[in-house]
C-alpha positions in Angstrom: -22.1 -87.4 1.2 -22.7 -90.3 3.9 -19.5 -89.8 5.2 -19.7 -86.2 5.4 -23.4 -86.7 6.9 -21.4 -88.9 9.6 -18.7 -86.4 10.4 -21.0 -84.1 11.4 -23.2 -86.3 13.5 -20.0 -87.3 15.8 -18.9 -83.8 15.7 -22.2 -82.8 17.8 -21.4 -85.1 20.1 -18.0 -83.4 20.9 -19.2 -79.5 20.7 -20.3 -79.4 24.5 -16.0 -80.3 25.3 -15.2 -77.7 22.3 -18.2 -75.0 23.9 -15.8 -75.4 27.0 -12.6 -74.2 25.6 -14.3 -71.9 24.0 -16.4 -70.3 26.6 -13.1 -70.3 29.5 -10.8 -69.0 26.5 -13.6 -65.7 25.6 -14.3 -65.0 29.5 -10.8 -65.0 30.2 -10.0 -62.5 27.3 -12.6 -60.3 28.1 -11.6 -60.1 32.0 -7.8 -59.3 31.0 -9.5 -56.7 28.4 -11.4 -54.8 30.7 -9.4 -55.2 33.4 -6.7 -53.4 30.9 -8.5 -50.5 29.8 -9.5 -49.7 33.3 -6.5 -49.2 34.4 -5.1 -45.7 34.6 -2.8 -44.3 32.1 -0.8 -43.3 35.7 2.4 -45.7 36.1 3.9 -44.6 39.5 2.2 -42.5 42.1 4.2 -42.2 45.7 2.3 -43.9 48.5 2.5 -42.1 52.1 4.3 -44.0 54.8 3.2 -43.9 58.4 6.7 -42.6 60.5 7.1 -41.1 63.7 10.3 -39.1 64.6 11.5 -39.2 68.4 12.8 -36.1 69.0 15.8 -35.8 71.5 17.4 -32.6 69.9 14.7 -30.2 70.1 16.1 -28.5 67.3 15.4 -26.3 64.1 17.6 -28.4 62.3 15.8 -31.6 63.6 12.2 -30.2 62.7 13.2 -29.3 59.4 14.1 -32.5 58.7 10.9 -33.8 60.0 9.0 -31.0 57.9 11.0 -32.9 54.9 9.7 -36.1 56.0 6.4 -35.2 56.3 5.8 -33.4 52.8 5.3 -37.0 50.8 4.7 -38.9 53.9 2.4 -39.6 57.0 3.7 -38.1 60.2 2.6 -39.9 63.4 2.5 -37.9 66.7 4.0 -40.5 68.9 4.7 -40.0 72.6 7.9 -42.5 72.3 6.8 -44.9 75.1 8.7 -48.2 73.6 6.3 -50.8 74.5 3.7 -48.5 72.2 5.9 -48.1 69.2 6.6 -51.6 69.4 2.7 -52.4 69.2 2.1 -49.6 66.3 4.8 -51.3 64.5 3.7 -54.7 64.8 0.0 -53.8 64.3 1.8 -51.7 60.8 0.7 -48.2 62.2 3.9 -47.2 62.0 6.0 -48.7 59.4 9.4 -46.1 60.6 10.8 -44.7 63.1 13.4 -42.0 63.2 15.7 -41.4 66.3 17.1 -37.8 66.2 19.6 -37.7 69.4 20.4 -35.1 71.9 23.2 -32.5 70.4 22.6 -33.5 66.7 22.0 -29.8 65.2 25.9 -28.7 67.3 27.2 -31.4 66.0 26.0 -30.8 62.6 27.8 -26.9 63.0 30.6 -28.5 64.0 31.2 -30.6 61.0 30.6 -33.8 62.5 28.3 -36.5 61.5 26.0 -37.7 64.1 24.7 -40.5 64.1 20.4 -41.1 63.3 19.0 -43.7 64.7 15.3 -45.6 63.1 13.3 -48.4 64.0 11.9 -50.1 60.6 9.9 -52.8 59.6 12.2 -56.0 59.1 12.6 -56.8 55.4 10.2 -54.1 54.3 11.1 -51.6 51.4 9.4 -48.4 52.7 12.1 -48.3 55.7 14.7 -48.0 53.1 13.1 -45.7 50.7 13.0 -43.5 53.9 16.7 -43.6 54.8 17.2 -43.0 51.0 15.1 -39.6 51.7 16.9 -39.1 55.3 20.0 -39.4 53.9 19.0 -37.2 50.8 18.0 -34.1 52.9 21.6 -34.5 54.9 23.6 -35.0 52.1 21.9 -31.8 50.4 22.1 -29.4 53.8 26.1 -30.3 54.3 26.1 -29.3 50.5 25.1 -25.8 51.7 27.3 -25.4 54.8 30.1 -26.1 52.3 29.7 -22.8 50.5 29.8 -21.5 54.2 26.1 -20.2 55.0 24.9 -20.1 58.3 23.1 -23.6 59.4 19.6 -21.5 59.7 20.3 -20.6 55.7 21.2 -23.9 55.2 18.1 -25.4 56.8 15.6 -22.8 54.5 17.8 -23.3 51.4 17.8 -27.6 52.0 13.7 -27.6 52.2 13.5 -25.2 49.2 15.5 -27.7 47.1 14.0 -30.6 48.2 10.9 -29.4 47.3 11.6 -29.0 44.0 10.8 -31.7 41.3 10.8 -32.7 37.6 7.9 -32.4 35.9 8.1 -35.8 34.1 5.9 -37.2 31.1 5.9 -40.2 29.6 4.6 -41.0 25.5 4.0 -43.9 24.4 3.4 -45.5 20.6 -0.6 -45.0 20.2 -2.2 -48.5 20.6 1.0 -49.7 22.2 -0.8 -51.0 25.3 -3.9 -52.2 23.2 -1.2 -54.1 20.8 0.2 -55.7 23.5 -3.4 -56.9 24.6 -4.4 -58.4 21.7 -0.8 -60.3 20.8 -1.3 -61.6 24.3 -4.6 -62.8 23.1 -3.7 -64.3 20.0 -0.3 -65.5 21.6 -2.3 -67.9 23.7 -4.8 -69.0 21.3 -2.5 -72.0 19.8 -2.6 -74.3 23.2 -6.5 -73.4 22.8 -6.4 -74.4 19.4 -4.5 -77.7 19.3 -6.0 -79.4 22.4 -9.6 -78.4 21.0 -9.0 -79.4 17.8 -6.8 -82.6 18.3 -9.5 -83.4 21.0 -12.4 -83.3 18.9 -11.2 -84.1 15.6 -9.2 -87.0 16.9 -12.3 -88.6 18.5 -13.9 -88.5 15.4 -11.2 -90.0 13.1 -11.2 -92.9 15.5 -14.3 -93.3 15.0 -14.4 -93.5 11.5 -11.6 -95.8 11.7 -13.1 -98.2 13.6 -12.6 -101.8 12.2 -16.5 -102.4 11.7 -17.1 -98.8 9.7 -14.0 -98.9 7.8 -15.1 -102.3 6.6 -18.5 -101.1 6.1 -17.0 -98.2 3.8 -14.7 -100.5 1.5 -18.0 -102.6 0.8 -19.8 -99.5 -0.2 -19.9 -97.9 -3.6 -17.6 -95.1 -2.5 -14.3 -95.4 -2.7 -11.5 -94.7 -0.4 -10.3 -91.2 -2.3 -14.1 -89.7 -2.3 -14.3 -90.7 1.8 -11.5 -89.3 2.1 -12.3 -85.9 0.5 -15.6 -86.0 2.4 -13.9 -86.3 5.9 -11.4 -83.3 4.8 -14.6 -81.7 4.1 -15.6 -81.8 7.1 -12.6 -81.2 9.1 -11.7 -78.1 7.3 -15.1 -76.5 7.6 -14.9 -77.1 11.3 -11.4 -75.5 11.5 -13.0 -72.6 9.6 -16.1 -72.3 11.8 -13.5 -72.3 14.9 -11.2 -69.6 13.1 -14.2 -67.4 12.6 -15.5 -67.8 16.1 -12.0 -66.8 17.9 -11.9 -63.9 15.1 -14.9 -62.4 15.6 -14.1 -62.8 19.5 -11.2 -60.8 18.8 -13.2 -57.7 16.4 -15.7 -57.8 19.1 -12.4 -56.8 22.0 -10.3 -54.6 19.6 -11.9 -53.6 16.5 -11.8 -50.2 17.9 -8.2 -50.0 18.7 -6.8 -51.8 16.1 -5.9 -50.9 12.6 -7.1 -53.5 9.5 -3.8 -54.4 8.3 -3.3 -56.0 11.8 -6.6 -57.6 12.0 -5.7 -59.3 8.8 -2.3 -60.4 9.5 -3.5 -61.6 12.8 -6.4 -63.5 11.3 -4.1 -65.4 8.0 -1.6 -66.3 10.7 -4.3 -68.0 12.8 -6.1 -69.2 9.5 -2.5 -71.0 8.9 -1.9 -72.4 12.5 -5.5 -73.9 12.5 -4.8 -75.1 9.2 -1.9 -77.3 10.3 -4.0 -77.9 13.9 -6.4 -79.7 11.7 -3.9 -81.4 9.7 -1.9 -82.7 12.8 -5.2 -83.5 14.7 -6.2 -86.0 11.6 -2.9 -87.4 11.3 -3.3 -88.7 15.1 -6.6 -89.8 14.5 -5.6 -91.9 12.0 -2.8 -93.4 14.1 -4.1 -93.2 17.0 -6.3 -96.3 18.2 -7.6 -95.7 20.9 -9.5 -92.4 22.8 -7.2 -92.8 26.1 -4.0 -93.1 23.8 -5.1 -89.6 22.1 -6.1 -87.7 25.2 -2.6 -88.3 26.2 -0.9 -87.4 23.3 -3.2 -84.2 22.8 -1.9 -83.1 26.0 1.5 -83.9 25.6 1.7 -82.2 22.5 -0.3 -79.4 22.9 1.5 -78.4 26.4 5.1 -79.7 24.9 4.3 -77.5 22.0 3.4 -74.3 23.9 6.0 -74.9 26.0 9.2 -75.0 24.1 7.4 -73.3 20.9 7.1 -69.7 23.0 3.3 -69.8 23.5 3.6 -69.8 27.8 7.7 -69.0 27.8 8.8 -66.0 25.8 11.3 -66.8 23.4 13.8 -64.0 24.8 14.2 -65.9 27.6 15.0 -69.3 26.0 18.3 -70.8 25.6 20.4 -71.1 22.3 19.6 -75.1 22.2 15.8 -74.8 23.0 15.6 -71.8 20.2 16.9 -74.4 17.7 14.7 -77.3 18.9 11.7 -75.1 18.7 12.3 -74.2 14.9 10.9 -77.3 14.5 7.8 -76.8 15.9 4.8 -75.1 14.2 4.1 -73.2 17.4 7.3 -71.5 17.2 6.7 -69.9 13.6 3.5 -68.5 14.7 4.9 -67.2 17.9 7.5 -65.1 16.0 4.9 -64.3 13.0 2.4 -62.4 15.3 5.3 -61.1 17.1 6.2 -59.7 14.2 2.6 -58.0 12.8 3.0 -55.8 16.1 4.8 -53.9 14.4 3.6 -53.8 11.0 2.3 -50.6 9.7 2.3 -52.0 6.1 1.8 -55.3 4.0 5.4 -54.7 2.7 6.7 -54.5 5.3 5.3 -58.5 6.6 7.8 -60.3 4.9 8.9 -62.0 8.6 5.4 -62.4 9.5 4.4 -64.0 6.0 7.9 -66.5 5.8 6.4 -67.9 9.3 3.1 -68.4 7.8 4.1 -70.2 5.0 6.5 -72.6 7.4 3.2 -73.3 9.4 1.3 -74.3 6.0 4.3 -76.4 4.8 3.9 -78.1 8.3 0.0 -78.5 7.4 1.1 -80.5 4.1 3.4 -82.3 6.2 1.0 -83.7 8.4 -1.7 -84.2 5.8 0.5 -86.5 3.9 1.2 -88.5 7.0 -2.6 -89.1 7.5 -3.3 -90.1 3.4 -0.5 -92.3 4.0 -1.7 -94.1 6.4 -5.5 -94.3 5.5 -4.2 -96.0 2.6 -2.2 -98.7 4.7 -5.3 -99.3 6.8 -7.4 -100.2 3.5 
């Protein structure tokens, strides 16, 4: 077990680069954890606006639409002065202003549409939403001097009615939010997982491929099939150590939450993708010659990869040509394989989420054939 011995030794030489993806990778799961299950279950709450109306009417029509104004909002006793609205504007004390002018409520009983004039804040969406709400109120009081009420009627019957809301609840799938967390955890772990592993493995195959030890080796006892056995040894027990570490990071954030059919899904479609990881990472050590040459290719491939396989870019969103370019990549398989365990209730019911698995292990032999192959041409 010399070989195997060796393997290790150079592998503790590269955990403190693997202890970094590690360590970022867990802090930064746990921060969009937490910060997740903080967050209130409440999805919209209306925010008050600062507004100020100038009043030139001096009308019961004009302070009822002011009362309106006011119920949801922050009304700002102004004395109108323009050089002090300007400076509450800019300073965002005020954030609307409404102009009501002289003869408004007459005009109003006389069928006519005056004009309103406002002062808002230049590309800002709160001085729309509130000529959406100005424009509601008069909309809804011309409704009532249609049916031919007096304008006082109209007034009471317009602030009744915009009073009035929907009482409005929203259900949600249990889990869905805490489903979402963890496929955004597991969604991410492949870039993780192939520029750690090609990385660190890679380093090592190049060093067991120098010239001088592979020399060394083929004057030894041992011959090339039991070294080779040895170093697969060791690669796949560190590909299982690193699948157990990002598992149990993952029971330690949603064991609570989540049910143990998806736990176990989860975890045999990243036992496959780390699987092929290793595979892929050997292969390039074994072609690979140099460190510099596989630090560039480990980014390349491990960005390229989560790229066009829909690790960083959802697939929705992808064109029909990059969709069929990507079915070539192992990423892409387990992309649509945990997309799929979401909503598994039932093992039956995994046949999507298994078919992707089984495409990422057939890459694995791929890539592991590639590597015997060409540790036999270096003999």
């Amino acid at each position: 077990m010399q070989t195997f011995k060796l393997f290790m030794t150079l592998l503790k030489r590269n955990l403190p680069s693997v202890s970094i993806y590690v360590v970022i990778f867990a802090i930064i799961s746990v921060v969009i954890t937490s910060s997740n299950q903080s967050s209130s279950a409440q999805l919209y709450q209306d925010e008050a606006i600062p507004f100020t109306v100038i009043d030139e009417d001096k009308s019961a029509l004009s302070e009822g639409l002011r009362e309106y104004l006011a119920q949801k909002n922050e009304y700002v006793e102004h004395s109108g002065a323009v050089e002090e609205l300007q400076m509450d504007m800019y300073y965002r004390d005020i954030y609307y202003v409404l102009i009501i002018p002289e003869g408004f409520e007459e005009g109003v009983k006389a069928g006519e549409e005056p004009t309103l004039q406002n002062y808002k804040i230049k590309d800002s969406s709160v001085g729309y939403y509130m000529d959406l709400a100005v424009e509601s109120y008069m909309s809804t009081l011309r409704a009532s001097l249609a049916t031919g009420v007096e304008l006082s009627e109209a007034i009471a019957t317009t602030g009744e009615a915009m009073q009035a809301s929907a009482e409005v609840s929203m259900q949600q799938k249990e889990n869905t939010s805490t489903n979402s967390i963890m496929q955004g955890y597991f969604q991410t772990l492949p870039y993780i997982l192939l520029a750690m592993l090609m990385n660190a493995l890679g380093n090592i195959m190049i060093s067991l491929n120098r010239e001088k030890v592979r020399l060394r080796a083929n004057c030894s006892s041992l011959s090339m099939t039991k070294r080779n056995l040895q170093i697969a040894l060791g690669t796949a027990l560190f590909g299982l150590m690193i699948w157990v570490l990002f598992e149990v990071i993952a029971l330690v954030l949603y064991a609570k939450q989540e049910s143990a059919i998806t736990f176990a899904l989860t975890g045999m479609n990243t036992l496959c993708f780390v699987l092929m990881t290793v595979a892929l990472s050997v292969m390039i050590g074994f072609l690979a010659k140099k460190e510099a040459v596989l630090s560039a290719v480990a980014i390349i491939v491990s960005l390229g990869a989560s790229f066009l396989g829909g690790v960083f870019v959802p697939l929705e969103v992808m064109g029909e040509g990059i969709i069929k370019v990507a079915k070539f990549l192992p990423t892409y398989w387990y992309v649509t394989a945990n997309s799929a365990i979401v909503n598994v209730a039932e093992f039956s019911e995994a046949g999507s989420a298994f078919a992707g698995m089984g495409i990422q292990l057939l890459f694995a032999a791929a890539f592991f054939t590639i590597a015997m192959v060409a540790s036999r041409k270096q003999k």
